[in-house]
Biopython code that builds the backbone (N, CA, C, O; Angstrom):
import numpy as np
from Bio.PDB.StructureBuilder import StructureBuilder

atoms = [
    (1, "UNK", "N", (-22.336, 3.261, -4.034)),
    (1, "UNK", "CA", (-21.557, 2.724, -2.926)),
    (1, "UNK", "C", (-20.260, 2.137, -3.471)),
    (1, "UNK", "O", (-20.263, 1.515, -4.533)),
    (2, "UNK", "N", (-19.296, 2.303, -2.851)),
    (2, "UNK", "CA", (-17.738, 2.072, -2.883)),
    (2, "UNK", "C", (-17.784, 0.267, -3.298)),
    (2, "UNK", "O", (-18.046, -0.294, -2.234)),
    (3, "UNK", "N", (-17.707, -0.261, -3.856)),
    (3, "UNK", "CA", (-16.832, -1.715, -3.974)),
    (3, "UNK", "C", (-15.887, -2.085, -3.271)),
    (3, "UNK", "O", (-14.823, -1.470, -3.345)),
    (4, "UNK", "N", (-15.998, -2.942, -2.599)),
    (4, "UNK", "CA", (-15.358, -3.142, -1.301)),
    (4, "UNK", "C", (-14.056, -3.946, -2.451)),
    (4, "UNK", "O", (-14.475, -4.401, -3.515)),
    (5, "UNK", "N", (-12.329, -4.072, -2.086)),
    (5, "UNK", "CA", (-11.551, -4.552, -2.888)),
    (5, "UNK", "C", (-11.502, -5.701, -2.167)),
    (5, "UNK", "O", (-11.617, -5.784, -0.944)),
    (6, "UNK", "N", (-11.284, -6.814, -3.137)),
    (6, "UNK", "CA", (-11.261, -8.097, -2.582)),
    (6, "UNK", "C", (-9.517, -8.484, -3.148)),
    (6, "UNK", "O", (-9.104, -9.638, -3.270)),
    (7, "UNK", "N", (-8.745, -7.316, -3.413)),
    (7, "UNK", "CA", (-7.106, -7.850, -4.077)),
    (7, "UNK", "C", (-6.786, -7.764, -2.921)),
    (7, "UNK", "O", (-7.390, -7.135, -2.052)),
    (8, "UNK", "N", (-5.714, -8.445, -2.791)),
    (8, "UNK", "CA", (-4.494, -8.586, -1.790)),
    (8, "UNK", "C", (-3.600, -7.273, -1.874)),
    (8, "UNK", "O", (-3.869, -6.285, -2.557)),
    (9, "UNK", "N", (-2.624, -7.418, -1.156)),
    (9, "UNK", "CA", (-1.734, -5.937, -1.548)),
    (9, "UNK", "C", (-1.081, -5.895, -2.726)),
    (9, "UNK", "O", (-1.043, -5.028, -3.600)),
    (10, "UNK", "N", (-0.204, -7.716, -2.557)),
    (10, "UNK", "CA", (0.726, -8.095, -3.634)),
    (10, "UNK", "C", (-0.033, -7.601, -5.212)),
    (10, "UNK", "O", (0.500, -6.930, -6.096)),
    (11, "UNK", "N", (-1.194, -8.084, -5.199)),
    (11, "UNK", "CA", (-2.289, -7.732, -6.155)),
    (11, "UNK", "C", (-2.346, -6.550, -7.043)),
    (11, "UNK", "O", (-2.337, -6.220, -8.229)),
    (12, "UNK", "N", (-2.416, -6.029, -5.679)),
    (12, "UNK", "CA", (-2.775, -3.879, -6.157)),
    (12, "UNK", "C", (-1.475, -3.741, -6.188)),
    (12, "UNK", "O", (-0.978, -2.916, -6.955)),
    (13, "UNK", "N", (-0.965, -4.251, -5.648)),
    (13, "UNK", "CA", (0.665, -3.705, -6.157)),
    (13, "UNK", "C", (1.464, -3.695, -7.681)),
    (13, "UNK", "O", (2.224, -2.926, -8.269)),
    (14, "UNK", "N", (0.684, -5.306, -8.012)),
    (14, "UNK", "CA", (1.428, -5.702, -9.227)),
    (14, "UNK", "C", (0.402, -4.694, -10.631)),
    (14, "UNK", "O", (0.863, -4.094, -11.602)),
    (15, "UNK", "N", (-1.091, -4.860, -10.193)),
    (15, "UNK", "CA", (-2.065, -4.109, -10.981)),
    (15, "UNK", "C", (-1.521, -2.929, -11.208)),
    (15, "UNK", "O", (-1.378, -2.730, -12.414)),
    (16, "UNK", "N", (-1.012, -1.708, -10.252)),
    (16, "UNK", "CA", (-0.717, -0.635, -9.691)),
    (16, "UNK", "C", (0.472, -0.557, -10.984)),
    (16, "UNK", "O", (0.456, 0.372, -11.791)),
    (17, "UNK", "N", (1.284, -1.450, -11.029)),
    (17, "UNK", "CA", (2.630, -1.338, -11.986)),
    (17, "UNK", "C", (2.415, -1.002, -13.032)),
    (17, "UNK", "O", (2.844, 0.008, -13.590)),
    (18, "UNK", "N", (1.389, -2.184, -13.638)),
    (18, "UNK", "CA", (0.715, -2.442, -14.869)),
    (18, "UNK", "C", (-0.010, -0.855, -15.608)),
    (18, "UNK", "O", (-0.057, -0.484, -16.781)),
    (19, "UNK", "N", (-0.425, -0.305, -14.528)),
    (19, "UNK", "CA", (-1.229, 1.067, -14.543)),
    (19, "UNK", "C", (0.425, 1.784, -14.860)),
    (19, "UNK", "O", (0.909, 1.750, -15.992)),
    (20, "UNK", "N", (0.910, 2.202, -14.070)),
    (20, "UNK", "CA", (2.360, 2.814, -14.526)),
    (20, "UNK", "C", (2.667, 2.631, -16.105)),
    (20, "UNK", "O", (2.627, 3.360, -17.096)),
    (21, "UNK", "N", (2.960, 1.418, -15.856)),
    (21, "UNK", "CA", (3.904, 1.295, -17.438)),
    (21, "UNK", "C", (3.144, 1.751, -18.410)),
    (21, "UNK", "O", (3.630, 2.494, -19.263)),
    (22, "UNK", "N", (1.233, 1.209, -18.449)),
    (22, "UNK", "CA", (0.539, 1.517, -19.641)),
    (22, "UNK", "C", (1.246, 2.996, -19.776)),
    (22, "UNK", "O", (1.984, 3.299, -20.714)),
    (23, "UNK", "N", (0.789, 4.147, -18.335)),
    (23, "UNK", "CA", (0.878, 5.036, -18.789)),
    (23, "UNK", "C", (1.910, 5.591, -19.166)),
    (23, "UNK", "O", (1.664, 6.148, -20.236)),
    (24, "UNK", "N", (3.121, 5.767, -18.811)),
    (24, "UNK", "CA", (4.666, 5.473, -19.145)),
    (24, "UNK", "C", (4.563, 5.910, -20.500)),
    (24, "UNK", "O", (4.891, 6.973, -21.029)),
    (25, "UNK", "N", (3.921, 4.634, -21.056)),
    (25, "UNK", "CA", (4.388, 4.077, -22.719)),
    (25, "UNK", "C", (3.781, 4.711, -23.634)),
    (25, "UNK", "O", (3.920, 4.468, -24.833)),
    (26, "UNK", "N", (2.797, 5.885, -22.997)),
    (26, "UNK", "CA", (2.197, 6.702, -24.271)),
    (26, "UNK", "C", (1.705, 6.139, -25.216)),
    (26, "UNK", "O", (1.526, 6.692, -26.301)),
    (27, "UNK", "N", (1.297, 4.510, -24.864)),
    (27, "UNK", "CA", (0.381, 4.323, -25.669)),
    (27, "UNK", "C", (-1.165, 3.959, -25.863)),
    (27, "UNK", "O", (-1.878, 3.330, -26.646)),
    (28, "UNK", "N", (-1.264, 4.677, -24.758)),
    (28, "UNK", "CA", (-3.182, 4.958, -24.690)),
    (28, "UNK", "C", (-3.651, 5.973, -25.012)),
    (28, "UNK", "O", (-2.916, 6.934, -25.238)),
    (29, "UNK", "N", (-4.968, 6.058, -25.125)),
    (29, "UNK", "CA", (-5.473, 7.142, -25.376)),
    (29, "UNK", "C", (-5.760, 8.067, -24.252)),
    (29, "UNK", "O", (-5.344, 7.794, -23.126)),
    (30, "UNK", "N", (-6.509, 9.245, -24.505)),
    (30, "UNK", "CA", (-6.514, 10.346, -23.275)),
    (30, "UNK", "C", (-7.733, 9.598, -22.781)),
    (30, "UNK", "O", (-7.201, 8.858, -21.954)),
    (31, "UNK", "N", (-9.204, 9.271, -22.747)),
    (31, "UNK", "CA", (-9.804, 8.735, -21.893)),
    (31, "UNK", "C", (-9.322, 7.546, -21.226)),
    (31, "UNK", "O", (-9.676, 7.496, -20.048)),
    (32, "UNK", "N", (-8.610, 6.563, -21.631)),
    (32, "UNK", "CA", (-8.160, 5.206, -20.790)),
    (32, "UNK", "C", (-7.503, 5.607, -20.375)),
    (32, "UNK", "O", (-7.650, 5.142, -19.244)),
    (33, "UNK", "N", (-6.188, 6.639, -20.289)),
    (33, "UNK", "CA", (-5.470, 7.222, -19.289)),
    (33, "UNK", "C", (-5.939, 7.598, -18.306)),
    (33, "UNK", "O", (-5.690, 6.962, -17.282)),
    (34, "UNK", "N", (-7.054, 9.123, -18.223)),
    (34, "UNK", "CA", (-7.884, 9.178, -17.259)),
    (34, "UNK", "C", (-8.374, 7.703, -16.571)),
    (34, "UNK", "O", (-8.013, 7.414, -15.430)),
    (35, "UNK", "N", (-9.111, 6.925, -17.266)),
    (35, "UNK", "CA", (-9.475, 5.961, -16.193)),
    (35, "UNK", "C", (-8.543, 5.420, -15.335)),
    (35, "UNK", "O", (-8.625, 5.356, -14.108)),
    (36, "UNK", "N", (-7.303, 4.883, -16.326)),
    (36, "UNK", "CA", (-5.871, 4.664, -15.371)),
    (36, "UNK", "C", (-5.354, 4.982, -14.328)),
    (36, "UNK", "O", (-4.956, 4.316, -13.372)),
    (37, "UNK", "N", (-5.378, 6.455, -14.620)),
    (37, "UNK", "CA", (-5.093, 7.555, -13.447)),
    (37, "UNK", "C", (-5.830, 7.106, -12.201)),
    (37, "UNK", "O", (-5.434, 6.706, -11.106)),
    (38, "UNK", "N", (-7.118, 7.317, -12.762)),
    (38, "UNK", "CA", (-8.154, 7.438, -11.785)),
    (38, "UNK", "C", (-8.128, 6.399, -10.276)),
    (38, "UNK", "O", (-8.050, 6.503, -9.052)),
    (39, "UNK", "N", (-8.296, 5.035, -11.723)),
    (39, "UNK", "CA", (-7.712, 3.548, -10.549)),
    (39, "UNK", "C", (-6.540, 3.501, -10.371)),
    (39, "UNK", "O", (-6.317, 2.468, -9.738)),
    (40, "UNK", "N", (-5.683, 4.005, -10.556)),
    (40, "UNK", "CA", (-4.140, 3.869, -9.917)),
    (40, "UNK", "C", (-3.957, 4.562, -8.755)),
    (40, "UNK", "O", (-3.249, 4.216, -7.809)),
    (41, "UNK", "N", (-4.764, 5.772, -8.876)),
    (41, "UNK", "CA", (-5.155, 6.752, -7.675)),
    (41, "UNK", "C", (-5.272, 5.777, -6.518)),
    (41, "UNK", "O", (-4.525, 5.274, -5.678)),
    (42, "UNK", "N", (-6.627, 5.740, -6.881)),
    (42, "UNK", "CA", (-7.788, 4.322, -6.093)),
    (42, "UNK", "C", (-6.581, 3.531, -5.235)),
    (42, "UNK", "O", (-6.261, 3.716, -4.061)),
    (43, "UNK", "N", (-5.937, 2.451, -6.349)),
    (43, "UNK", "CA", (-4.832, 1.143, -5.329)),
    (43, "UNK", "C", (-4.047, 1.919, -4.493)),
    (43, "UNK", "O", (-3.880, 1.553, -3.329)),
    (44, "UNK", "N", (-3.494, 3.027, -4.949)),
    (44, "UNK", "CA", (-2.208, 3.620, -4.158)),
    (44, "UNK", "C", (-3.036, 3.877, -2.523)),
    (44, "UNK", "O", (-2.768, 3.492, -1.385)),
    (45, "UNK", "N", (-3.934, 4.562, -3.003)),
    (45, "UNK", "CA", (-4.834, 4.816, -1.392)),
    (45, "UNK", "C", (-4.969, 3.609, -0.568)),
    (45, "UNK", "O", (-4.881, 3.571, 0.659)),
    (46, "UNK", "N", (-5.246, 2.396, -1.550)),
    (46, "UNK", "CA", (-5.710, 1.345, -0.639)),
    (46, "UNK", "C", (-4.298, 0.550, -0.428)),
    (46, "UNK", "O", (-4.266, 0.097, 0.717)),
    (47, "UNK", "N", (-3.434, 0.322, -0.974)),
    (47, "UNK", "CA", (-1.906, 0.273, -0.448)),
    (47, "UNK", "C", (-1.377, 0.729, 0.651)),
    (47, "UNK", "O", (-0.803, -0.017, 1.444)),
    (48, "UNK", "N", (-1.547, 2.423, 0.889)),
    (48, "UNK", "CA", (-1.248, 3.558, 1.850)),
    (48, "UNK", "C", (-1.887, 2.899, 3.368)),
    (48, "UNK", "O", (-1.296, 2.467, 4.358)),
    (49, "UNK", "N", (-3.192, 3.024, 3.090)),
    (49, "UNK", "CA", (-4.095, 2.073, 3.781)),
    (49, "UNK", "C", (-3.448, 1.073, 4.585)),
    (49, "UNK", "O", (-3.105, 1.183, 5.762)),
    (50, "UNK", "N", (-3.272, -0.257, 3.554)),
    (50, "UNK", "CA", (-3.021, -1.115, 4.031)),
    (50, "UNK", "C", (-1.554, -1.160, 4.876)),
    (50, "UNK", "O", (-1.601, -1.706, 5.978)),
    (51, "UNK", "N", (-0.602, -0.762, 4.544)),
    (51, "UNK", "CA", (0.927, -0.899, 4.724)),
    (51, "UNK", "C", (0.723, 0.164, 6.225)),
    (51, "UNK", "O", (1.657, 0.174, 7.027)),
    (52, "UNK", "N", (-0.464, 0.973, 6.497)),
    (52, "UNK", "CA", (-0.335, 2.245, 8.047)),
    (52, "UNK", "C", (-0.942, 1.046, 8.495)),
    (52, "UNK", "O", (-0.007, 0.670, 9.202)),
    (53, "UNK", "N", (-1.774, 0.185, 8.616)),
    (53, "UNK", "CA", (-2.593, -0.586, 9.350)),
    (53, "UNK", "C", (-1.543, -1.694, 9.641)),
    (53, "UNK", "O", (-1.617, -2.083, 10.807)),
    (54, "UNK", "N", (-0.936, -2.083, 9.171)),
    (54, "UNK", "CA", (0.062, -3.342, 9.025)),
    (54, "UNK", "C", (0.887, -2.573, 10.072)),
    (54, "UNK", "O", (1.161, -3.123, 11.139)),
    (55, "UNK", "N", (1.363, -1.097, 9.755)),
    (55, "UNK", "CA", (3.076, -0.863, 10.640)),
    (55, "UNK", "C", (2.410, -0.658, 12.274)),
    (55, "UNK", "O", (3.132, -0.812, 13.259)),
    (56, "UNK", "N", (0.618, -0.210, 12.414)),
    (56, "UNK", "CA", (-0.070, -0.425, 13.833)),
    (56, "UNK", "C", (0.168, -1.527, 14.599)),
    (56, "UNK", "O", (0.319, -1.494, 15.820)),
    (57, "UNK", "N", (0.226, -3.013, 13.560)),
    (57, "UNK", "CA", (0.097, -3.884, 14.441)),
    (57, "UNK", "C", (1.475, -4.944, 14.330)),
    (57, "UNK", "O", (1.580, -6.160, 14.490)),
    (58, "UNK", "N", (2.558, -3.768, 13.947)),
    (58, "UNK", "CA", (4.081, -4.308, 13.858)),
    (58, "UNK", "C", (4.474, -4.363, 15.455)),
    (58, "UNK", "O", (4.370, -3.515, 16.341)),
    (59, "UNK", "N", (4.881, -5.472, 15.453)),
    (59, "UNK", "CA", (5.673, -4.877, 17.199)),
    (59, "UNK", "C", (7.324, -5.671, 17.386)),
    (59, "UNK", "O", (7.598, -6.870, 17.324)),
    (60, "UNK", "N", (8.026, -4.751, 17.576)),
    (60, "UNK", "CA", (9.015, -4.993, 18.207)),
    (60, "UNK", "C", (9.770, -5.322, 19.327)),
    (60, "UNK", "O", (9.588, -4.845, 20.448)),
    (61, "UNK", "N", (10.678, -6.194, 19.003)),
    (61, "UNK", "CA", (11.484, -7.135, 20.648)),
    (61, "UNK", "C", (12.494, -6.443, 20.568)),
    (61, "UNK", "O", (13.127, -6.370, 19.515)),
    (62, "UNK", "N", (12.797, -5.882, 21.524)),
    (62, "UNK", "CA", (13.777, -4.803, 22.276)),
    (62, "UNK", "C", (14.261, -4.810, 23.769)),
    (62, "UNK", "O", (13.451, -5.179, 24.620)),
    (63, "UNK", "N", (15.294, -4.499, 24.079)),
    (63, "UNK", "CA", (15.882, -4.429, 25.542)),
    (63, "UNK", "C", (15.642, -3.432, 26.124)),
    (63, "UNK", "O", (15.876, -2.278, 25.765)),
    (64, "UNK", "N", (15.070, -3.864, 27.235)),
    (64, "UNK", "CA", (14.928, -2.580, 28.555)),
    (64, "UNK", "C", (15.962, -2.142, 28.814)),
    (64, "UNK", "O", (16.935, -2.559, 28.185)),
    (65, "UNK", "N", (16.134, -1.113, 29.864)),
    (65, "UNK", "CA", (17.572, -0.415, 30.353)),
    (65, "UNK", "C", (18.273, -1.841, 30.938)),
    (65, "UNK", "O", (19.422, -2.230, 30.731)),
    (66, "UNK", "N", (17.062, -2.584, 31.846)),
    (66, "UNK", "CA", (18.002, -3.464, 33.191)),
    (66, "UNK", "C", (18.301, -4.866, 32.391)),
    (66, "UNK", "O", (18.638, -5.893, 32.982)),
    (67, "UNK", "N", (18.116, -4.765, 30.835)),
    (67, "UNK", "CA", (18.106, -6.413, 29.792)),
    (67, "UNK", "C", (17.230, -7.145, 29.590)),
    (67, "UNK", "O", (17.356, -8.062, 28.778)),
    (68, "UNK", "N", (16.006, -6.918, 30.335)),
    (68, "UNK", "CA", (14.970, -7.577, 29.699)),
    (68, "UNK", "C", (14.292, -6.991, 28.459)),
    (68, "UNK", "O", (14.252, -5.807, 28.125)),
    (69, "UNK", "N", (13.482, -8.632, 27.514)),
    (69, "UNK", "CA", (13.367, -8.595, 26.269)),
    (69, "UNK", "C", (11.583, -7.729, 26.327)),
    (69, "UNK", "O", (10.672, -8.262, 26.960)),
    (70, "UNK", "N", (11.452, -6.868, 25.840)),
    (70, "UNK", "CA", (10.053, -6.270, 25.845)),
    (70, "UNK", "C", (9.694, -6.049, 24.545)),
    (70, "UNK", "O", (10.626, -6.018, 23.741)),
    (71, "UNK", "N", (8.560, -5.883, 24.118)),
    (71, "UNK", "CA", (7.704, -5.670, 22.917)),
    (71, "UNK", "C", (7.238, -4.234, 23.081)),
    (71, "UNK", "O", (6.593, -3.799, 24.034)),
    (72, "UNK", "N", (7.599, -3.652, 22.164)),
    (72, "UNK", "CA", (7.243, -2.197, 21.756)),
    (72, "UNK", "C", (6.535, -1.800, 20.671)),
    (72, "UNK", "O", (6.864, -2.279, 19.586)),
    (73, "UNK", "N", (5.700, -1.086, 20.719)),
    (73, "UNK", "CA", (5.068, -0.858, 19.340)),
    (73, "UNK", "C", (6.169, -0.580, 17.899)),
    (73, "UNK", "O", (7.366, -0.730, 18.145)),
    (74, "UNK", "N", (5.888, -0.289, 16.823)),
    (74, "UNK", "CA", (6.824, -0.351, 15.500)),
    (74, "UNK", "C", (6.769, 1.538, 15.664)),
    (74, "UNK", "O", (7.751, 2.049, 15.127)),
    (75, "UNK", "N", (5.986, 2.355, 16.178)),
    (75, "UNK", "CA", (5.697, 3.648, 16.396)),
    (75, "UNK", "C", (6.660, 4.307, 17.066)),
    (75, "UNK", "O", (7.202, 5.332, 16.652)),
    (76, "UNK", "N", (6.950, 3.649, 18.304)),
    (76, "UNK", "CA", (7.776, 3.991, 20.006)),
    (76, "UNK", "C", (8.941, 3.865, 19.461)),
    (76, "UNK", "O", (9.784, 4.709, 19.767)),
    (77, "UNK", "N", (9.267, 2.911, 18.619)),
    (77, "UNK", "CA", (10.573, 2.858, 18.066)),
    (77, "UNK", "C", (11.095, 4.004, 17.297)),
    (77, "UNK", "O", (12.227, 3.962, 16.816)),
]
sb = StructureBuilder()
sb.init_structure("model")
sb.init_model(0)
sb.init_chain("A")
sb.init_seg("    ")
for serial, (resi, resn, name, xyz) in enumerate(atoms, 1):
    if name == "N":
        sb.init_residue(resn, " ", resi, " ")
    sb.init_atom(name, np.array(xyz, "f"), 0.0, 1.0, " ", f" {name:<3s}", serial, name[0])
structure = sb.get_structure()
């Protein structure tokens, strides 16, 4: 069963970097790369995730045709 993530975004974001640069820097080996890969895979999904769920419940203040202020989804826009 999946491990539910208990990081924040900021979290997987900054982890996510950390995964980059190791691999970047050519200085791991080929199995810790694979694992790297693997979980960098992993955050990016749960990033993707998080940031579509976030822009669902974005809403925007906008003017009707006749000037009134209405709330629109972040989508409609």
């Amino acid at each position: 069963m999946a491990e539910k993530n208990k990081q924040s975004f900021e979290e997987m974001i900054s982890e996510l970097e950390k995964i980059v640069a190791s691999l970047e820097s050519g200085d791991v080996g080929l199995e810790e790369a694979i694992e790297l890969y693997k979980r960098g895979t992993l955050l990016s999904s749960e990033c993707a995730k998080l940031l579509e769920n976030a822009e669902k419940q974005i809403k925007i203040l906008t003017r009707s045709p006749d000037g009134d202020v209405v709330e629109v989804d972040f989508e409609e826009n």
